[in-house]
C-alpha positions in Angstrom: -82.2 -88.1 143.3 -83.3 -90.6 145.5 -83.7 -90.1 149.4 -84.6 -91.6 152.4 -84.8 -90.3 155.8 -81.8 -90.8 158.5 -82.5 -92.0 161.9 -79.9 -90.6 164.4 -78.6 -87.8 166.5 -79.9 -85.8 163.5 -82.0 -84.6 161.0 -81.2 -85.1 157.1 -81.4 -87.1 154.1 -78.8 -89.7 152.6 -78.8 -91.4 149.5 -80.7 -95.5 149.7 -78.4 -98.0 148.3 -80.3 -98.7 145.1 -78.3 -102.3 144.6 -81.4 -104.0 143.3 -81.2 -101.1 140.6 -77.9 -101.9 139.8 -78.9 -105.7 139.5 -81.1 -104.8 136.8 -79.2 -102.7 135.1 -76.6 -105.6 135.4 -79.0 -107.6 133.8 -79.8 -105.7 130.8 -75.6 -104.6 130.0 -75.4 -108.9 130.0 -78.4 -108.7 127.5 -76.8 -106.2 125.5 -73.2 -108.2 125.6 -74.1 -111.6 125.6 -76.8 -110.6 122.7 -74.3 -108.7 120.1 -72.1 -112.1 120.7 -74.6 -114.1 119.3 -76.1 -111.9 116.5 -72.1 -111.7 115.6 -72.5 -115.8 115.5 -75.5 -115.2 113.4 -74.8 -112.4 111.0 -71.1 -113.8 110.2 -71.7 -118.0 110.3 -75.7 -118.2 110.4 -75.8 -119.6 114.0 -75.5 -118.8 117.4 -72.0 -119.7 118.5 -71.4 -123.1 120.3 -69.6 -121.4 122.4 -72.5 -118.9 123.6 -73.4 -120.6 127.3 -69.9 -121.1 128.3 -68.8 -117.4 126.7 -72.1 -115.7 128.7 -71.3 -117.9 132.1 -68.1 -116.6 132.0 -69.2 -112.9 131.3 -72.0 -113.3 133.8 -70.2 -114.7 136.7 -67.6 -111.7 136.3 -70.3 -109.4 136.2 -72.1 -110.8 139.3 -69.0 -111.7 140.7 -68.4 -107.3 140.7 -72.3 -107.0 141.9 -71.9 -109.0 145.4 -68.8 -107.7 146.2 -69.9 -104.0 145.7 -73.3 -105.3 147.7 -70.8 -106.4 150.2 -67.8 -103.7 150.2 -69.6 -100.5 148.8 -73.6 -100.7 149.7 -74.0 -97.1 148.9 -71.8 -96.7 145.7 -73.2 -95.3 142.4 -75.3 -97.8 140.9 -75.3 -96.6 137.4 -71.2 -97.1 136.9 -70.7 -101.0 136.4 -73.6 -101.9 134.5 -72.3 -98.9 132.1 -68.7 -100.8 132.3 -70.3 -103.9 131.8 -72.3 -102.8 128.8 -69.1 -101.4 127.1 -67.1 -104.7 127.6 -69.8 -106.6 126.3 -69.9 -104.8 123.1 -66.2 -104.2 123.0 -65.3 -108.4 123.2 -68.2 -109.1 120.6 -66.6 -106.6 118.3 -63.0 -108.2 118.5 -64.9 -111.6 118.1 -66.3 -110.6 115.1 -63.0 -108.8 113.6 -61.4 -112.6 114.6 -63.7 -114.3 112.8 -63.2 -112.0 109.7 -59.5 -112.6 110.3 -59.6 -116.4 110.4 -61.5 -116.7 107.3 -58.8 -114.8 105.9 -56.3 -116.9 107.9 -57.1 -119.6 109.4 -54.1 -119.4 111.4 -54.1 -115.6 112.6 -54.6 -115.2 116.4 -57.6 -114.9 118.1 -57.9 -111.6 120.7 -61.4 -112.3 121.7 -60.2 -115.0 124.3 -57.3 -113.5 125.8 -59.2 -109.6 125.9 -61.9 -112.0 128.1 -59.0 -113.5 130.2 -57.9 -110.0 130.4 -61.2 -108.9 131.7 -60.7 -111.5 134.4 -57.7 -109.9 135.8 -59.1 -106.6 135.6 -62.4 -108.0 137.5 -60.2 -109.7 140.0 -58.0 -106.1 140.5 -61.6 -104.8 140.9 -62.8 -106.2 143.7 -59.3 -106.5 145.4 -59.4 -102.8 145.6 -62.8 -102.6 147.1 -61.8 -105.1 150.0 -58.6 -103.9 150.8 -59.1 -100.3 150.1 -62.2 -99.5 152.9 -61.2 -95.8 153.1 -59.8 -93.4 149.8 -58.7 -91.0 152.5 -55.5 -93.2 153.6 -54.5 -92.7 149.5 -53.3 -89.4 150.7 -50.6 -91.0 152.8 -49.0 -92.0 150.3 -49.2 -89.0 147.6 -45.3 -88.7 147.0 -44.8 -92.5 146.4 -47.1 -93.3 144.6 -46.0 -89.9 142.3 -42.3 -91.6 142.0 -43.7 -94.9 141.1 -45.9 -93.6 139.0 -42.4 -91.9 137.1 -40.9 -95.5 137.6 -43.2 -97.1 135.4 -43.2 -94.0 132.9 -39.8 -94.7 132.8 -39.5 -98.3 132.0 -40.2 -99.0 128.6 -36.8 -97.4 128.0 -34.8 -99.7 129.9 -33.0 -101.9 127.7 -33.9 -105.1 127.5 -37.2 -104.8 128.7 -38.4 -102.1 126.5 -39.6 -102.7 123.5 -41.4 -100.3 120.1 -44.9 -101.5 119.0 -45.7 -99.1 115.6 -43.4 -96.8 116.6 -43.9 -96.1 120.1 -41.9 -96.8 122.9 -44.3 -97.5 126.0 -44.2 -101.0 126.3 -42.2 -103.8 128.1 -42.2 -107.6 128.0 -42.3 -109.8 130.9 -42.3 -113.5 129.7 -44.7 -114.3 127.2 -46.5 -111.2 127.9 -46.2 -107.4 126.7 -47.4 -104.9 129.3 -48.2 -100.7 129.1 -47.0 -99.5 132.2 -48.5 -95.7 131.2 -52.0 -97.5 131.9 -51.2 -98.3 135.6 -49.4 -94.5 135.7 -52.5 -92.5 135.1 -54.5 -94.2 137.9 -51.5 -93.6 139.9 -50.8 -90.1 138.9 -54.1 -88.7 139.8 -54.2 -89.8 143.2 -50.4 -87.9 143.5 -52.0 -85.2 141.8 -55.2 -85.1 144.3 -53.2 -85.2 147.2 -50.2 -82.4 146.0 -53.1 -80.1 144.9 -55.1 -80.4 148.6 -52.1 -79.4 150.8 -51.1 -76.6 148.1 -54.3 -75.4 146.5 -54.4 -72.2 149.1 -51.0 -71.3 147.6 -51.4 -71.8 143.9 -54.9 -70.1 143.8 -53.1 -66.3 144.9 -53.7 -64.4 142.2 -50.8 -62.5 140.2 -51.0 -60.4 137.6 -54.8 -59.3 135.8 -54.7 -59.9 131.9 -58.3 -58.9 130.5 -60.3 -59.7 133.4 -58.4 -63.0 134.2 -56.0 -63.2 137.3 -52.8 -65.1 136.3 -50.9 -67.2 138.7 -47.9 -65.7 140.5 -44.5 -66.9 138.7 -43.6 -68.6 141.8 -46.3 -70.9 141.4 -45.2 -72.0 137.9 -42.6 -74.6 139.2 -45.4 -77.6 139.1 -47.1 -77.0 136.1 -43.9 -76.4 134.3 -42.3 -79.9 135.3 -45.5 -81.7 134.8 -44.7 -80.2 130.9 -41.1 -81.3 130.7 -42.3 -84.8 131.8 -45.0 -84.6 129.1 -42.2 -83.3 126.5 -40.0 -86.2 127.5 -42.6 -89.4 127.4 -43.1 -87.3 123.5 -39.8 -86.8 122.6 -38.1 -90.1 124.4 -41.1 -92.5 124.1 -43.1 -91.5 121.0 -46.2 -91.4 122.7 -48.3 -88.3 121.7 -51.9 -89.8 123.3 -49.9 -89.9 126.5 -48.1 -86.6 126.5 -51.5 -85.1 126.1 -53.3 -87.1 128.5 -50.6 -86.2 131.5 -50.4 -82.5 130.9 -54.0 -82.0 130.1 -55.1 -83.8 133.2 -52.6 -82.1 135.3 -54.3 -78.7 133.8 -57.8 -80.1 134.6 -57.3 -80.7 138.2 -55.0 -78.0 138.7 -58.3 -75.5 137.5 -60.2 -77.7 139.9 -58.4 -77.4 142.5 -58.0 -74.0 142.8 -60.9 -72.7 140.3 -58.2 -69.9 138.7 -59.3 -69.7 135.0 -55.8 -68.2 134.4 -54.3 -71.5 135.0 -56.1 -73.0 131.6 -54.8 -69.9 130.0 -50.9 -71.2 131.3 -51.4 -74.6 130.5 -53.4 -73.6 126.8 -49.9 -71.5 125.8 -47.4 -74.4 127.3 -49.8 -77.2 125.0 -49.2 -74.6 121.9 -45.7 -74.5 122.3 -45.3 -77.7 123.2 -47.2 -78.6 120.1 -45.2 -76.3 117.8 -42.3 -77.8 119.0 -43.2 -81.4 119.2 -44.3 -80.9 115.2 -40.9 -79.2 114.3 -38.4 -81.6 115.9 -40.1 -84.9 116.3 -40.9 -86.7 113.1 -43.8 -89.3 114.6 -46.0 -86.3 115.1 -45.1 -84.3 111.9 -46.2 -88.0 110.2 -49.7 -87.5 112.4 -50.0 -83.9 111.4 -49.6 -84.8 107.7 -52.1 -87.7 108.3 -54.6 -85.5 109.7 -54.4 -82.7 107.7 -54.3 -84.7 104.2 -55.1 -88.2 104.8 -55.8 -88.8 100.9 -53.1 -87.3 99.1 -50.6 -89.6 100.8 -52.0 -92.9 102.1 -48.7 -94.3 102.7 -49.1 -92.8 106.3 -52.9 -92.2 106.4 -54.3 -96.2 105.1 -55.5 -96.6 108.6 -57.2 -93.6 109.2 -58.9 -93.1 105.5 -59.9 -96.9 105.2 -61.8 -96.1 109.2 -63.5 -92.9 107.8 -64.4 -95.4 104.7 -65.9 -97.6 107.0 -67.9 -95.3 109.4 -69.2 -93.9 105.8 -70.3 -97.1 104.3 -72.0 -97.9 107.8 -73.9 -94.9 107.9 -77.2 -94.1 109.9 -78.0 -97.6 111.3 -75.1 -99.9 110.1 -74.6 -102.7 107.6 -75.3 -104.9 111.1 -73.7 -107.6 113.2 -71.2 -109.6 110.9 -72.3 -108.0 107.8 -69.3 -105.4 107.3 -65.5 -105.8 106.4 -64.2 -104.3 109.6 -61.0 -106.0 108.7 -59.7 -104.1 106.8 -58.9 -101.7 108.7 -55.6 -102.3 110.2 -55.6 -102.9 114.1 -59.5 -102.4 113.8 -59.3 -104.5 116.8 -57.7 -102.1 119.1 -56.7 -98.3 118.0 -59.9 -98.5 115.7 -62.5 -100.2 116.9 -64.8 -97.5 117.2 -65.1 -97.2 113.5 -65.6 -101.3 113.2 -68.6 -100.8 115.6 -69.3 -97.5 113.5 -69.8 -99.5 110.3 -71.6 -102.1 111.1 -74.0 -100.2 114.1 -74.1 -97.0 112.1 -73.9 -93.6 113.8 -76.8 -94.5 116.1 -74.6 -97.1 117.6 -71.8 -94.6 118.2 -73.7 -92.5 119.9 -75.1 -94.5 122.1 -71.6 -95.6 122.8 -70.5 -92.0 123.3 -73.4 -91.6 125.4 -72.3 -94.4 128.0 -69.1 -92.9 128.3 -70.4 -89.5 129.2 -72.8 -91.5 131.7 -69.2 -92.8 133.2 -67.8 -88.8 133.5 -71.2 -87.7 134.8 -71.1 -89.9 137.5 -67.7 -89.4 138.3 -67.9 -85.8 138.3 -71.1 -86.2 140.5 -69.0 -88.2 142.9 -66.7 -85.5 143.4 -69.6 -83.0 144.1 -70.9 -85.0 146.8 -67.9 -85.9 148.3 -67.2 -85.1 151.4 -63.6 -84.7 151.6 -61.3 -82.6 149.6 -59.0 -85.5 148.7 -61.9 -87.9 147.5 -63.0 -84.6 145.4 -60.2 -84.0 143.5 -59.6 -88.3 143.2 -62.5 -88.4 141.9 -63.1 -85.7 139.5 -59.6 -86.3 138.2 -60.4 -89.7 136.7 -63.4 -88.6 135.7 -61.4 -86.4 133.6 -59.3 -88.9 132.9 -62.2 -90.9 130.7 -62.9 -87.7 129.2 -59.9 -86.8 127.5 -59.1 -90.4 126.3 -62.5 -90.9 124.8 -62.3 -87.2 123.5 -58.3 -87.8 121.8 -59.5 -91.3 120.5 -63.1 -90.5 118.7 -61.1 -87.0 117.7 -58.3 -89.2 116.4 -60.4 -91.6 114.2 -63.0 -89.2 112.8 -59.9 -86.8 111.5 -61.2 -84.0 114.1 -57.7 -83.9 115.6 -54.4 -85.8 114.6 -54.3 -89.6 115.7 -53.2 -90.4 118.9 -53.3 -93.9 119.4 -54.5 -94.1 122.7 -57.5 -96.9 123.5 -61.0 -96.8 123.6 -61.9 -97.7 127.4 -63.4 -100.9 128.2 -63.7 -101.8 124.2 -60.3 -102.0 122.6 -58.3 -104.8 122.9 -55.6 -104.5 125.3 -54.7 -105.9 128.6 -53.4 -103.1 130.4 -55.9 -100.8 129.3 -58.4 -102.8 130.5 -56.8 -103.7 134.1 -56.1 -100.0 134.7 -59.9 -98.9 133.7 -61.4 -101.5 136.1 -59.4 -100.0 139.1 -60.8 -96.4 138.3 -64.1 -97.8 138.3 -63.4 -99.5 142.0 -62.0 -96.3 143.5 -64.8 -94.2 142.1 -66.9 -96.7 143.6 -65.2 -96.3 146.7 -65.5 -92.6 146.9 -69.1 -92.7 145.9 -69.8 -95.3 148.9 -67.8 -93.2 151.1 -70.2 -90.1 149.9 -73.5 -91.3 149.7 -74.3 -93.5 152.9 -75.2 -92.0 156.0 -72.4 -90.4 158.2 -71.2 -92.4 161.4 -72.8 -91.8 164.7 -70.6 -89.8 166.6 -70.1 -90.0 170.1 -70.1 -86.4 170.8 -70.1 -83.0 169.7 -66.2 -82.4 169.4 -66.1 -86.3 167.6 -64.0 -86.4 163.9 -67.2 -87.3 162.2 -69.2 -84.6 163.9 -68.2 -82.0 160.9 -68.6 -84.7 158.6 -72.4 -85.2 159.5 -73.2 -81.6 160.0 -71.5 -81.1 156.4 -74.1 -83.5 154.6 -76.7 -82.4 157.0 -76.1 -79.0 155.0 -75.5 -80.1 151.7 -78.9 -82.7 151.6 
């Protein structure tokens, strides 16, 4: 890790700002995004698109657009995050470029998510670097822990108000505002891990007691239960009410997560492990969406009525194998929704397994960042923020790849930053600027203070110790 000497009232070492890094970095994910446009243009009509300078000026002037503001708002954020982000967008709007193309061929007439996943982009870009200006400290997120908690339940709650509610494949978390359809779970996740983050600081002492020993692991005190056991009624209802198994696991498993971080009890995995299983059992014996996901996981061949999707993705991903049938030169069409619940088979068959990987590989790159945010954090808050959606990535990555490969039932949840969808994507690019934030906040040097007693006094003599 990369150091530089401080000049000051005292001796240590800070991280250097490494934005000229990032610009490169910058400049190869546009290589890598702009290039898999083209060879998309080449493998599927035998030319570059027409379209490829105004398509790249676009994606470059977002990208750069993100660069000058995090030069500008965040000096000493991560520099590895965005051109990761930007790499994954780049491949993720070729890919729904080539499955339109497929499509049109088909029928010239069918609609065209390439354009309106890059307008989508846009607004995630522009929520991006709104955050970064207006939000110049994490630590006033706190403040607000208990209202951003209820409006994070407001928006859980909407797509079961009638009229604006509406079922897309048999799930009820969406809404429609105009012209446009909207998943109001996306914005809820960002929002429930800051409430989370600041519940957990002001209670952690109290919830980390130990209760009873059960083979060498201390279990939490009953009392204690109460959070943990509402946080699995709300993941029970958004099942039961909503259909939406990707987001009853996401909720309760990140709760878990930052609950065991927070307070580093083991025994609160094992509470949280036994409330999944019977939550589980019961979700499979009353609720028939996931007994249909169960039964489509479990024997996707003997009845393809309910399993088509997944069997013709696994089909796909097989006939791709090592290295892929390459750019344009698969049928990722037929796979139904290839372009959002599936895409990571479409890129699987025509990029092979080594293009997965190196896909999976970007996303860890986004967790081990995140997660090395939270170590070097300063503050307890910013800790918890950001190893929270840090975790966040990794269980939607880990119940999307598990749900197309057949390694656990389908979900249908969205691959970050590549499947199309609006509010998937706007919601991603704010957990990117607030783990930005919190990295700034981390990594450059502490404030001058004026004297001993000063509030960033501990501050400094923290990273003093920790460098």
């Amino acid at each position: 890790m990369s150091s530089a000497p401080v000049a000051g009232p005292f001796t240590g070492f800070v991280h250097r700002r490494r934005r000229g890094a990032e610009l490169v970095l910058l400049v190869i994910s546009l290589v890598v995004g702009i290039g898999a446009y083209a060879a998309v243009g080449l493998g599927v009509e035998g030319k570059v698109p027409t379209d490829i300078l105004t398509y790249g000026g676009w994606l470059a002037g977002l990208v750069v657009a993100c660069h000058i503001t995090v030069r500008w708002r965040a000096p000493y954020a991560d520099p590895i995050l965005l051109p990761v982000v930007a790499a994954l967008n780049g491949i993720g709007l070729a890919m729904i470029h080539r499955i339109d193309l497929a499509r049109q061929a088909q029928d010239p007439h069918a609609t065209a998510f390439a354009s309106s996943q890059l307008i989508w982009m846009t607004l995630g870009v522009a929520l991006f670097i709104a955050l970064l200006v207006v939000i110049r400290d994490h630590r006033r997120l706190q403040a607000f822990t208990y209202t951003l908690g209820l409006l994070a339940v407001v928006l859980l709650l909407l797509p079961l108000v009638p009229g604006i509610g509406t079922s897309i494949n048999g799930a009820n978390i969406w809404i429609h505002l105009g012209p446009l359809s909207f998943q109001p779970g996306e914005i809820a996740k960002v929002l429930l891990v800051i409430a989370f983050a600041g519940y957990l600081v002001v209670h952690r002492d109290a919830l980390a007691l130990a209760g009873r020993r059960l083979f060498f692991v201390d279990l939490p005190r009953g009392r204690d239960l109460g959070p943990i056991l509402a946080m699995w009624l709300v993941s029970l209802a958004i099942l039961v009410f909503e259909n939406d198994l990707g987001s009853s696991l996401l909720f309760f498993g990140l709760f878990v997560m930052m609950l065991y971080i927070a307070t580093e009890r083991p025994g609160w995995i094992i509470v949280g492990g036994v409330l999944f299983g019977v939550g589980a059992y019961a979700g499979y014996l009353f609720v028939a969406h996931v007994q249909v996901r169960v039964v489509a996981w479990l024997h996707p061949f003997s009845d393809q009525s309910n399993s088509y999707q997944v069997v013709q993705g696994l089909y796909g991903m097989a006939w791709g194998g090592l290295v892929g049938r390459g750019w344009g030169q698969g049928q990722p069409q037929v796979t139904p929704i290839s372009w959002s619940d599936f895409i990571l088979p479409s890129l699987g068959e025509e990029l092979g397994l080594t293009g997965v990987m190196a896909i999976i590989l970007l996303y860890g790159l986004i967790v081990e960042r995140g997660l090395r945010t939270a170590l070097i954090s300063r503050d307890n808050f910013g800790k918890l923020v950001a190893a929270g959606l840090a975790c966040v990535f990794a269980l939607q990555v880990f119940v999307v790849i598990g749900g197309v490969t057949k390694l656990i039932p389908l979900t249908g949840l969205t691959t970050p930053f590549m499947s199309q969808g609006g509010s998937s994507l706007v919601a991603n690019w704010a957990i990117i600027a607030l783990l930005l934030r919190i990295s700034d906040h981390a990594r450059r040097p502490p404030p001058a203070f004026a004297h001993a007693g000063g509030p960033d006094a501990s501050d400094a003599t923290q990273v003093v110790m920790m460098r």
